[in-house]
C-alpha positions in Angstrom: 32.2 127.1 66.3 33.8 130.0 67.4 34.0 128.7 71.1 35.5 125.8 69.8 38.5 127.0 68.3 40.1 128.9 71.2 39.5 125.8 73.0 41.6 123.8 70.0 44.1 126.3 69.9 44.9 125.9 73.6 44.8 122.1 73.2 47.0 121.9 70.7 49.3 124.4 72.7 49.4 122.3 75.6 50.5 118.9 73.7 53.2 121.5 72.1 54.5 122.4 75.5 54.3 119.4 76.3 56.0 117.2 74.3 58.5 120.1 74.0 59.5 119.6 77.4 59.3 115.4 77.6 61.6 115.4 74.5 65.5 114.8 74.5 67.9 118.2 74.7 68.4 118.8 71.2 72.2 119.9 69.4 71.7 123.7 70.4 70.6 122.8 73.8 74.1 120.4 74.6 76.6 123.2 73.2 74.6 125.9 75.1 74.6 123.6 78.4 78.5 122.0 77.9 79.4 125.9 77.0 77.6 127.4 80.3 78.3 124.8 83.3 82.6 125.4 82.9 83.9 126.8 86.3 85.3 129.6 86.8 89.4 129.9 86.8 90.2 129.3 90.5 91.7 132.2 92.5 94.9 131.0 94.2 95.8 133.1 97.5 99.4 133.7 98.0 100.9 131.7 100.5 102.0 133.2 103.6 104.0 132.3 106.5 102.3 130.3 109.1 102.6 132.0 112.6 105.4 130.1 115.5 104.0 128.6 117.7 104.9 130.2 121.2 104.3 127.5 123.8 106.2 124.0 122.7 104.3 121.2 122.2 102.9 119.1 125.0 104.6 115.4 125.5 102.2 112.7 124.7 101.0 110.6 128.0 102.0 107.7 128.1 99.7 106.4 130.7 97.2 104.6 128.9 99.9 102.6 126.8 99.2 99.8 128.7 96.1 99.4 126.7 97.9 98.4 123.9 100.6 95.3 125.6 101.6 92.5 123.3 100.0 89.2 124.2 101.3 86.6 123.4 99.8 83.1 123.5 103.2 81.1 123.8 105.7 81.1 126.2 109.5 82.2 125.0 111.2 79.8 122.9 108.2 77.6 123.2 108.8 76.3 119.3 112.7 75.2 119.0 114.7 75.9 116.2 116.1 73.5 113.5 119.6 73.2 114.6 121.1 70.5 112.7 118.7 70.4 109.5 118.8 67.8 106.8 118.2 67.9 103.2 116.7 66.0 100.4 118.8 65.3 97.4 117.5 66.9 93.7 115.9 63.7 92.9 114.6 62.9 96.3 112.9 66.4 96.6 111.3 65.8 92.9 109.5 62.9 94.4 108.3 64.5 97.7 107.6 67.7 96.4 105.1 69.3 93.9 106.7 72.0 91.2 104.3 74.6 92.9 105.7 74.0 97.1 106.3 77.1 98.6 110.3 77.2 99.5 112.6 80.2 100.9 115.9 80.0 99.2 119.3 81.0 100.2 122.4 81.1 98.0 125.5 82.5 99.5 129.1 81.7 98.1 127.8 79.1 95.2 125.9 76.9 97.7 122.0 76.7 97.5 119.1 75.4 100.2 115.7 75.8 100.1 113.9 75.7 103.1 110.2 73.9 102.8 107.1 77.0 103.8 105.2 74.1 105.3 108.0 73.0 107.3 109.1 76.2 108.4 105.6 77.0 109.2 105.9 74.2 111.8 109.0 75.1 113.6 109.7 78.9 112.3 113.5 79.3 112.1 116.5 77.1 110.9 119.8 77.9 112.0 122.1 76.8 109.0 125.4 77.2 107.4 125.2 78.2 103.9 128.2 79.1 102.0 130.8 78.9 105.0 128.5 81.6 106.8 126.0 80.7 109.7 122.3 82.0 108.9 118.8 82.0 110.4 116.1 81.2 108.0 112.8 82.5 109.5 109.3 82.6 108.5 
């Protein structure tokens, strides 16, 4: 029996350890660890002046900006203008339109338009009069 206990002894020792290490941190153990992992205060040098530069600085090239040309895919003044646009009245409008239509609206002097998204989608700018002054409307 005597063999027997030391052998006991260090089993039950080894499911202490054990389970003492598989459990969850315990109070003491979180205020020990929050406490310990704070940084320390940062050490701020004092700024000093940066040095002049003696030579200036280089001009970028320009020779590769020809990489980088606008395409474009239509010619100039391929889409036209409105010049001479014409409106709906209120009620007309409330029939062809939805409450939700997308419109760009100008109101200069008293006098309102609103210009259609869809239809300025199509053709881009409308050259108007609005309130005695002449305007572009673009999208």
């Amino acid at each position: 029996m005597n063999r027997s206990l030391p052998v006991l002894m260090g089993a039950l020792l080894l499911l202490a350890i054990t389970l003492a290490a598989c459990s969850p941190p315990g109070q003491e153990q979180l205020t020990r660890s929050a406490t310990s992992t704070a940084p320390p205060p940062a050490t701020v040098p004092d700024p000093t002046a940066a040095p002049t530069p003696t030579d200036p600085t280089p001009k970028a090239s320009t020779s590769t900006l020809s990489d980088y040309e606008i395409v474009t895919l239509l010619p100039r003044d391929a889409i036209p203008a409105i010049l001479d646009p014409e409106f709906l009245t209120v009620e007309e409008a409330n029939q062809e339109y939805e409450d939700d239509e997308l419109v760009l609206g100008v109101e200069i002097n008293g006098e309102a338009r609103a210009y259609s998204i869809p239809h300025l989608s199509l053709r881009e700018i409308v050259n108007d009069t609005v309130g005695g002054r002449r305007i572009a409307a673009t999208w």
